[in-house]
Structure formats: structure tokens, C-alpha cells
N, C-alpha and C positions, 0 to 999 in steps of 0.2 A: 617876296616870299614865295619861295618854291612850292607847288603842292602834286597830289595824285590822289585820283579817286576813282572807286570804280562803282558803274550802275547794272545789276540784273534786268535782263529786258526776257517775257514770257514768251518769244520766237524768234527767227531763225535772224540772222544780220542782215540778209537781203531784204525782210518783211519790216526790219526796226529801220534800217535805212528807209526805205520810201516812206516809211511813217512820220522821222524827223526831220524829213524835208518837205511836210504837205502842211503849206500850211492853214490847214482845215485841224490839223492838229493841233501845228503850236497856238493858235487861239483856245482850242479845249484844255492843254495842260497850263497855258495862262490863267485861264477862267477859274481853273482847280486852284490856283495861288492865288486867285485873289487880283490878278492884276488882270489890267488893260491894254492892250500895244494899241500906241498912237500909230503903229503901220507894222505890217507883216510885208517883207518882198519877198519872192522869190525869182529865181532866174538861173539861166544856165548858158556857161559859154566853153570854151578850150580849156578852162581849167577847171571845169567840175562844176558844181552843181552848187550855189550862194543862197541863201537865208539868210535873210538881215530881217531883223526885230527891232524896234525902236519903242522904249519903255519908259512910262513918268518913275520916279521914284520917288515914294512918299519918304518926306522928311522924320517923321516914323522909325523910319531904318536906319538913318542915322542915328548912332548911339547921343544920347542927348549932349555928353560931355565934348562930343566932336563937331556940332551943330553949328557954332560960330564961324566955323571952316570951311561951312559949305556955302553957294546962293542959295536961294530962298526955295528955287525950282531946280528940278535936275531931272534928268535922260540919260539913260544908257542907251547907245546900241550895240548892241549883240548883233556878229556877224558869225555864219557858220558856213564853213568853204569846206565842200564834198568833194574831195579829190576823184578823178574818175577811176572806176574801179577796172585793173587789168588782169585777166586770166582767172586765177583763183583768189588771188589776193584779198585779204581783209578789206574793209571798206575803210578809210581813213580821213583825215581832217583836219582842219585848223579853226579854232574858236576864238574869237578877239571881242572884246568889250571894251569900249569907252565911256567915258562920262563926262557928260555937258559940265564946264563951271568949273573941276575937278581935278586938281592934277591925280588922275588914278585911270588905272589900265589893269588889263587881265588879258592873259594871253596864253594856250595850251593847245597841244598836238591830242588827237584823239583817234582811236582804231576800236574798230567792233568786231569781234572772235566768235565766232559762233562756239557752243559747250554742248552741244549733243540739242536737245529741247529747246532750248535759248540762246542766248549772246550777251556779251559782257562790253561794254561800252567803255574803255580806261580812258583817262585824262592824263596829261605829266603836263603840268604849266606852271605859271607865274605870274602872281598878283605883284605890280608894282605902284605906292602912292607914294606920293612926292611930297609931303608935309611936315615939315621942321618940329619932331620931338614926339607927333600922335602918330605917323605916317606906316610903324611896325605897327605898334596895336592897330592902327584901322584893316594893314594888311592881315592881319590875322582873322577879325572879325569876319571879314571880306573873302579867307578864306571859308570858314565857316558858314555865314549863307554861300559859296558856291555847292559847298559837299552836299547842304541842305537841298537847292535848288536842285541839283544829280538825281536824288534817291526823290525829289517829288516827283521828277519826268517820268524816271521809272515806272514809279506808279502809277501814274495818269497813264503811260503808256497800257499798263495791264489793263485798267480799266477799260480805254477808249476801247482798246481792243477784243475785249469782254463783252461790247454792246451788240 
């Protein structure tokens, strides 16, 4: 299932960038939702700048009627690949998610525009689950905490930012 969303961040692209790639951060706007990463990396080589997150997900989150579908435990990682940025150009990027257990993936291009006072963070991707008959609705759900999880970073971002 195709999606696009977009996040307001309260500074400029160059200030939100270094912020979503510290990760002193993404443990603070993790802690804001409630979750834990079993690891944060970071790293940087020729092709930009990598964040990977590796997350439990509580069985919770699976909608109860899709629950027999899943193992018992499960992890995503969230990988976030920071293209290097050239000249003037936007800052830009590719976010991938997989899940332990699961046939399910997520996967979207993302670019941050500065708007005068702030930056706008868009997404265009595509959630794909592989499950004989629930596999659209879990992709839809799936959509749905992604957009959720977007508009908490934001926040968390104004917040951290604010201290």
C-alpha cells in the first residue's frame, strides 16, 4: 500500500537533519512513545550518513484479530540512510523497516525543505505485508501508525529542542 505524509519540524533542515541522525535523540523521541531500542547505530560511510534502530514490538500492536499471524516476539529495524547532501540541495533519504517473524516491510524516499522558520520532512513509500486475506488491512493499519509515529517525531523534535 502506497503512502505519503508529511512532518512540520520548528527549524531550519540543516538543524532537523543533524538532530534525526543523533542518536541521543532518537532515544529521547523513543522514550516520548513509550518504547525501548534494543540498539541505536549510527555510522557514516560513501553513501551518507545510516541510523539503524532495532525495536521490540509489543504484541499490543498487533491488532488482536491478526495476532495468530504473528510469533510470539517480534523486532523491527528501522534503517535510515542520509544521503550526502550536495550544494544547495534538500537533504534527502531512504527509510526501510523490517520485521522479525513477519512477512512485512516498509519502505519510503524522504526529503526535508526548509519553509522560511522551519522544514517540512515528506515521505512517498510503501508498506508491503505478505498475508493470504488480512495482509491489505494490516497494510493499512501499518499505514496508520507510520503517519502516527511522523507527527510524534515532530513533536518530540519541538520539544527536545525547546529544553
Amino acid at each position: 500500500m502506497k503512502f505519503t505524509t508529511v512532518a512540520t519540524y520548528p527549524a531550519d533542515a540543516e538543524t532537523i537533519r543533524a538532530l534525526l541522525i543523533d542518536p541521543e535523540f532518537t532515544k529521547y523521541r523513543l522514550a516520548k512513545a513509550g518504547v525501548e531500542a534494543s540498539s541505536i547505530e549510527a555510522s557514516e560511510d560513501g553513501n551518507g550518513q545510516r541510523l539503524t534502530i532495532v525495536v521490540p514490538i509489543s504484541s499490543d500492536m498487533v491488532p488482536a484479530n491478526y495476532r495468530r499471524f504473528v510469533p510470539g516476539s517480534l523486532s523491527a529495524t528501522i534503517t535510515e540512510l542520509w544521503h550526502p547532501v550536495a550544494g544547495d540541495r534538500s537533504p534527502t533519504g531512504v527509510m526501510s523497516a523490517e520485521f522479525s517473524g513477519v512477512p512485512a516491510s516498509a519502505r519510503a524516499d524522504f526529503r526535508l525543505t526548509d519553509t522560511g522558520e522551519a522544514c517540512e520532512r515528506s515521505f512517498e513509500g510503501e508498506v508491503k505485508v505478505s498475508i493470504p486475506l488480512v495482509g491489505r488491512a494490516v497494510e493499512q493499519k501499518a499505514v496508520g501508525m507510520l503517519e502516527s509515529l511522523v507527527a510524534a517525531e515532530a513533536r518530540a523534535a519541538a520539544s527536545f529542542l525547546a529544553r
